[in-house]
ZASE-333906 format. One record per atom (N, C-alpha, C): atom name; residue in one letter; x, y, z. Coordinates in Angstrom, 2 decimals. Last residue first. Layout:
N
R   atomo   residuo        px        py        pz
R      CA         A         X         Y         Z
...
This chain:
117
R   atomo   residuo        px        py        pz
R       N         X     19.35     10.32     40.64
R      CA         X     17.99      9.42     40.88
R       C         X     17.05      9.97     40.62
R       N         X     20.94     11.88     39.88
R      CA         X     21.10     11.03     39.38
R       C         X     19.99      9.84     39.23
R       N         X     20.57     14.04     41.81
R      CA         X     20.44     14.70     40.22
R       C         X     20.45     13.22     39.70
R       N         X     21.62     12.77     44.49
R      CA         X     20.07     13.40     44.01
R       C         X     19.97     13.38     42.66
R       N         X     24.65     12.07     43.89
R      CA         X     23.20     11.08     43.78
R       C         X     21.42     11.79     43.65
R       N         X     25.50     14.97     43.64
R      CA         X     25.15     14.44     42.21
R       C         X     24.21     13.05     42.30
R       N         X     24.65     15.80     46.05
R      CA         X     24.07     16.53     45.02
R       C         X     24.08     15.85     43.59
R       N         X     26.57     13.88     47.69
R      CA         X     24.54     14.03     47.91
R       C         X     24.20     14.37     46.57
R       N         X     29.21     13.83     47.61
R      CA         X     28.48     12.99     46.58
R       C         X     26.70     13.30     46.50
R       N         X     29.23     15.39     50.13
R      CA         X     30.02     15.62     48.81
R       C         X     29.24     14.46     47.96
R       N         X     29.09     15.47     52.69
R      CA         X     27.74     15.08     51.70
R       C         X     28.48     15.73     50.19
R       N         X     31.79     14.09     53.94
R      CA         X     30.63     13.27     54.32
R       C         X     29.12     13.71     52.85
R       N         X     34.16     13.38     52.12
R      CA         X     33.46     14.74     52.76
R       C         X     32.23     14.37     52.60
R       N         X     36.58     11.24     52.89
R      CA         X     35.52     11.38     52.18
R       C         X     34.56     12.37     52.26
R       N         X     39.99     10.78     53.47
R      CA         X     38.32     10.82     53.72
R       C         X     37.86     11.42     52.82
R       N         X     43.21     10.66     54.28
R      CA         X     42.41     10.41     53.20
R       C         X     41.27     10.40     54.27
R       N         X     46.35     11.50     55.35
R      CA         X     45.40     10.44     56.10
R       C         X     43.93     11.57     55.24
R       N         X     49.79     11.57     54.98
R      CA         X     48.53     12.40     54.84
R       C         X     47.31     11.34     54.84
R       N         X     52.77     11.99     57.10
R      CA         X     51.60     11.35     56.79
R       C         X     50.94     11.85     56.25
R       N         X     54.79     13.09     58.60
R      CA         X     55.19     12.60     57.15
R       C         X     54.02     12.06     55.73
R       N         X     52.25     14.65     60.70
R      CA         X     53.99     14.12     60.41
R       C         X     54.08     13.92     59.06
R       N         X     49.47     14.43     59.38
R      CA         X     50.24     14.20     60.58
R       C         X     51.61     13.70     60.55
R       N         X     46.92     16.29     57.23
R      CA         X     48.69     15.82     57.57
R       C         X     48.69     15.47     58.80
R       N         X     44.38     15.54     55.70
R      CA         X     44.78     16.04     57.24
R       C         X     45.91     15.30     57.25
R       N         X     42.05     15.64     53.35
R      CA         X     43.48     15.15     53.75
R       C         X     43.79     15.75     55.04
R       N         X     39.11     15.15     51.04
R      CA         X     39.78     16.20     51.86
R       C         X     40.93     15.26     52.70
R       N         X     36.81     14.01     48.25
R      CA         X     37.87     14.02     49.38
R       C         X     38.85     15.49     50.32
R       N         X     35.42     15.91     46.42
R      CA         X     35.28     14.84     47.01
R       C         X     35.59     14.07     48.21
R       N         X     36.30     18.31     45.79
R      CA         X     35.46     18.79     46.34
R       C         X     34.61     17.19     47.11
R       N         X     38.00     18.41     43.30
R      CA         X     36.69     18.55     43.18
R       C         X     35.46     18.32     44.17
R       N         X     40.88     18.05     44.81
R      CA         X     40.02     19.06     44.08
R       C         X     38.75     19.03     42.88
R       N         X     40.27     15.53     45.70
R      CA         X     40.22     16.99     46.29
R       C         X     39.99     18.18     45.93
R       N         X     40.50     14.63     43.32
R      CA         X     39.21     13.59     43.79
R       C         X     39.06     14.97     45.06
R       N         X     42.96     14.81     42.26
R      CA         X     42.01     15.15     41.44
R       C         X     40.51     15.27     42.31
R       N         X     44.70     13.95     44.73
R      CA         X     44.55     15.33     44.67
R       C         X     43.49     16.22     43.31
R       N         X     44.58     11.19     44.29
R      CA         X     43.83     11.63     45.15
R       C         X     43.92     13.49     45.30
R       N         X     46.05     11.11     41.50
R      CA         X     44.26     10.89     41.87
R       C         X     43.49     11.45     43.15
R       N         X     48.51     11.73     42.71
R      CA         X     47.69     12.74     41.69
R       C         X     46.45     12.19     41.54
R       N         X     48.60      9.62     44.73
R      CA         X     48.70     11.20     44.93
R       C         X     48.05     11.77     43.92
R       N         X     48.84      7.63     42.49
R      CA         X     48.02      7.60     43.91
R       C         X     47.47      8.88     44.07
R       N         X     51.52      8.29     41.44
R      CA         X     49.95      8.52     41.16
R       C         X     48.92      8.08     41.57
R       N         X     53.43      8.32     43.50
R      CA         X     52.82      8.93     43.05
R       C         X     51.62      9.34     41.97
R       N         X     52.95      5.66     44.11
R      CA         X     52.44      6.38     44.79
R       C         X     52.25      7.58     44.61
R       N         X     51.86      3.87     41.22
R      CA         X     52.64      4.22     41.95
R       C         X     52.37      4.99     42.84
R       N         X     49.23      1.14     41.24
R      CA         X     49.85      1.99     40.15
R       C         X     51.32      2.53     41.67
R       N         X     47.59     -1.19     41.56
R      CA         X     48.71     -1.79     40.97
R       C         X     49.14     -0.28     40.22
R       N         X     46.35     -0.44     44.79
R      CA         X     46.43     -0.63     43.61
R       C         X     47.19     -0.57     43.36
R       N         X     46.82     -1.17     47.56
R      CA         X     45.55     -1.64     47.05
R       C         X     45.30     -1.59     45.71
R       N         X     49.13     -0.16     49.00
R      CA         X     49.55     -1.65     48.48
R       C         X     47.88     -2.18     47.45
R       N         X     48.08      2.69     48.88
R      CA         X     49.45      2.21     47.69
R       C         X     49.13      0.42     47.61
R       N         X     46.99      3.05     51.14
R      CA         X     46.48      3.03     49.93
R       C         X     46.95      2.71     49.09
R       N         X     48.13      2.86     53.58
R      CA         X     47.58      2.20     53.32
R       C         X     46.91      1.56     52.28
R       N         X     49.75      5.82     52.86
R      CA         X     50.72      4.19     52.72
R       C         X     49.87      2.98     52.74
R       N         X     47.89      7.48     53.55
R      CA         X     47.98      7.00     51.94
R       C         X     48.92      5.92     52.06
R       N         X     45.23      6.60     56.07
R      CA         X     46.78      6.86     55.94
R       C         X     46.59      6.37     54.55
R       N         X     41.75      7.56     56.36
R      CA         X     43.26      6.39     55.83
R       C         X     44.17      6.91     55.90
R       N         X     40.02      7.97     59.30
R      CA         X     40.83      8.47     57.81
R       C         X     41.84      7.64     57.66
R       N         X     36.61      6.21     59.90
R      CA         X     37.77      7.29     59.60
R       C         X     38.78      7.81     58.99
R       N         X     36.46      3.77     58.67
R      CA         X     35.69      4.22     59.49
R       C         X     36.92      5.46     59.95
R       N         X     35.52      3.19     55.22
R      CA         X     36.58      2.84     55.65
R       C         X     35.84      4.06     57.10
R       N         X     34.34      3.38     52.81
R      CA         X     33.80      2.32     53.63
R       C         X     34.81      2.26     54.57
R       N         X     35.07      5.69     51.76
R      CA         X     33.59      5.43     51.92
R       C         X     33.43      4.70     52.80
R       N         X     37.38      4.72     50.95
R      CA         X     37.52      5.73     51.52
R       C         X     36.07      6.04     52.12
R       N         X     36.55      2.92     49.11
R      CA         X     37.77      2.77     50.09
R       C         X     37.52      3.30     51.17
R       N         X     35.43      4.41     46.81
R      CA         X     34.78      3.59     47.73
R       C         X     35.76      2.55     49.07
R       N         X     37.57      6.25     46.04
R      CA         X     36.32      6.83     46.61
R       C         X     35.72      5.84     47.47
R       N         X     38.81      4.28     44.80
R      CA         X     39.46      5.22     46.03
R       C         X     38.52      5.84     46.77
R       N         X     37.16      3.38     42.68
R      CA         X     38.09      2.46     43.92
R       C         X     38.14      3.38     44.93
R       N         X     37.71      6.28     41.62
R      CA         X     36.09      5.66     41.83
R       C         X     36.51      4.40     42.83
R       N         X     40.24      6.58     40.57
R      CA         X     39.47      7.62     41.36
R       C         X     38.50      6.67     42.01
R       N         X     40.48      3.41     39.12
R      CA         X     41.14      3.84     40.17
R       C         X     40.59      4.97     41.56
R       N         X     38.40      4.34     36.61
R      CA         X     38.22      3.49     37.93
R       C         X     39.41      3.28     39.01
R       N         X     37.42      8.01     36.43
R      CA         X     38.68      6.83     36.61
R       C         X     38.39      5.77     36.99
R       N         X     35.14      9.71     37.25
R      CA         X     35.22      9.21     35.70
R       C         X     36.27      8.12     35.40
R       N         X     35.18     11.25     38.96
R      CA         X     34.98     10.15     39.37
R       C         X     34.98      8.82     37.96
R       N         X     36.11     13.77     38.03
R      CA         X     36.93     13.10     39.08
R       C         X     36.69     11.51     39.25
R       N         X     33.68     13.89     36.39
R      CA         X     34.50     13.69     35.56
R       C         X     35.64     13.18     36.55
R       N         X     31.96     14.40     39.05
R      CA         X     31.63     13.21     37.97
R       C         X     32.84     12.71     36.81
R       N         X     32.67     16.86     39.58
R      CA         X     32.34     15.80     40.17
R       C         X     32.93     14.24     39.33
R       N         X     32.68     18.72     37.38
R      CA         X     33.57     18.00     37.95
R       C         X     33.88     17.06     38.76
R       N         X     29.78     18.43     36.71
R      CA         X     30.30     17.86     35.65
R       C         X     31.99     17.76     36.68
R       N         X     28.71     19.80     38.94
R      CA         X     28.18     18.53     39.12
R       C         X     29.62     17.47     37.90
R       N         X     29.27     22.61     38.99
R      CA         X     30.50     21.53     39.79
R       C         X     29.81     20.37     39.53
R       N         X     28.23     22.95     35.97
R      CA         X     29.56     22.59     36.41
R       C         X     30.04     22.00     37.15
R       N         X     25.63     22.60     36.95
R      CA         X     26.01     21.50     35.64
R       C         X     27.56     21.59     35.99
R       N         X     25.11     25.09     38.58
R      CA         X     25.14     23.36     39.36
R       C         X     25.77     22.31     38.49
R       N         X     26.16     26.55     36.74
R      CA         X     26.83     26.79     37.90
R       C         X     26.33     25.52     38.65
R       N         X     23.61     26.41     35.29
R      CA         X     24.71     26.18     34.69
R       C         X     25.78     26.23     36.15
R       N         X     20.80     24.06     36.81
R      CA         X     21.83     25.82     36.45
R       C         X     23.19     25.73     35.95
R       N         X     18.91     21.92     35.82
R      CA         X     20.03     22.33     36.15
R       C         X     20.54     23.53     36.05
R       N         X     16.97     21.32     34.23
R      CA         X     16.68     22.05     35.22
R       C         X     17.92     22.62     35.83
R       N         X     16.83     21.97     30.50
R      CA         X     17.87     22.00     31.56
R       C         X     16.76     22.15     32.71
R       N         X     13.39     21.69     28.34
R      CA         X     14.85     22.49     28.86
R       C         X     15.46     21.84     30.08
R       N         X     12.12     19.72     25.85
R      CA         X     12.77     19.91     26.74
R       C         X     13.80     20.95     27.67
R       N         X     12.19     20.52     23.08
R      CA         X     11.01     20.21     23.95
R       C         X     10.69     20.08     25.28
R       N         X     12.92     23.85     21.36
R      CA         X     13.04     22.99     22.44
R       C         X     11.59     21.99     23.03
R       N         X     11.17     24.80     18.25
R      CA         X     10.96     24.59     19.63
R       C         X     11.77     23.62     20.47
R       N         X     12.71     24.75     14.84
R      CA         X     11.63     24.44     16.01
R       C         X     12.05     25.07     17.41
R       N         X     14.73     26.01     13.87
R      CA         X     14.00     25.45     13.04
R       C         X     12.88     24.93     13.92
R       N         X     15.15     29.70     14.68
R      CA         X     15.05     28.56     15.14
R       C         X     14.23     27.32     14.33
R       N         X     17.62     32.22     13.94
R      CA         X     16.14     31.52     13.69
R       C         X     16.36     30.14     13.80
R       N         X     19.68     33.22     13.46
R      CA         X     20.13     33.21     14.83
R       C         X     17.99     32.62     14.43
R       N         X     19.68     34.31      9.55
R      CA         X     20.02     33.38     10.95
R       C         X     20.12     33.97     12.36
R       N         X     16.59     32.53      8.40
R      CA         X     17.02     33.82      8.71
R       C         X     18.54     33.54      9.67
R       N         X     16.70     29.34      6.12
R      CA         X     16.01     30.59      7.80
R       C         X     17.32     31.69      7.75
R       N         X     15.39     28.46      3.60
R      CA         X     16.31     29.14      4.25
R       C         X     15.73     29.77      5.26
R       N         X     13.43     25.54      2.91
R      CA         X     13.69     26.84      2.77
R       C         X     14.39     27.42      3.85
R       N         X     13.09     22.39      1.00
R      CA         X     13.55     23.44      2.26
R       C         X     13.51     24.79      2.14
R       N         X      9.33     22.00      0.51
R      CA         X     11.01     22.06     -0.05
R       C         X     11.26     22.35      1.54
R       N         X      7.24     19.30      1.68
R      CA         X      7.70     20.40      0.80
R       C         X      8.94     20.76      1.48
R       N         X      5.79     16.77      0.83
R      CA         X      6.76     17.31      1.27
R       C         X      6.69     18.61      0.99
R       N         X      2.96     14.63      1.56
R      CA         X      3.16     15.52      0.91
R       C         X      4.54     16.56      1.36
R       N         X      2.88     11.08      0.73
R      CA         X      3.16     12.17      1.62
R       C         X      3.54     13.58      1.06
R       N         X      0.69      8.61      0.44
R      CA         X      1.05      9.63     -0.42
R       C         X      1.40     10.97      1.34
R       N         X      1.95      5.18      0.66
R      CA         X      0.97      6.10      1.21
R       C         X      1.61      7.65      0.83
R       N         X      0.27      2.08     -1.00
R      CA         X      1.32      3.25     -1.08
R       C         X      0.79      4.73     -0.18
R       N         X      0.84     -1.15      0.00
R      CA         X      0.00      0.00      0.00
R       C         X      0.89      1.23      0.00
């Protein structure tokens, strides 16, 4: 069965003219899409994302020498994950002596599990 559709041409828009309507907009604010997108991009490693849940399940603060024997990278890049995962507001560090002892900032993850569920 043939079914008759009627087309017609293209025609040129004006420009900064819209070929339709959004159907959808953002609820998000651009200033929540950001820190949410650094969030998320920190957590974007599976090493970062290990470390996070380490550090989650762990009942106060780790020492980083604890953290080295758990993955197969170096300590210093240990360090540079865990200083990605700080600076975005995930983790936070408290020196003691030679030491830096790892956690988790208790509602640092809230905002992106809300937006996620």
């Amino acid at each position: 069965m043939a079914i008759d559709l009627a087309l017609t041409p293209k025609q040129k828009r004006r420009t900064g003219e819209r070929c339709c309507e959004p159907v959808v907009y953002p609820d998000v604010a651009r200033e929540d899409a950001l820190r949410l997108a650094e969030v998320a991009k920190a957590l974007g490693d599976p090493v970062r994302l290990q470390l996070v849940d380490v550090l989650r399940k762990h009942a106060g603060k780790v020492c980083v020498c604890e953290l080295v024997p758990l993955f197969e990278v170096s300590q210093p890049t240990l360090s540079h994950h865990l200083k990605k995962l700080r600076d975005a507001g995930i983790v936070d560090s408290e020196r003691k002596g030679l030491w830096a002892y790892y956690y988790v900032i208790p509602d640092a993850l809230k905002e992106l599990s809300a937006w996620l569920s």
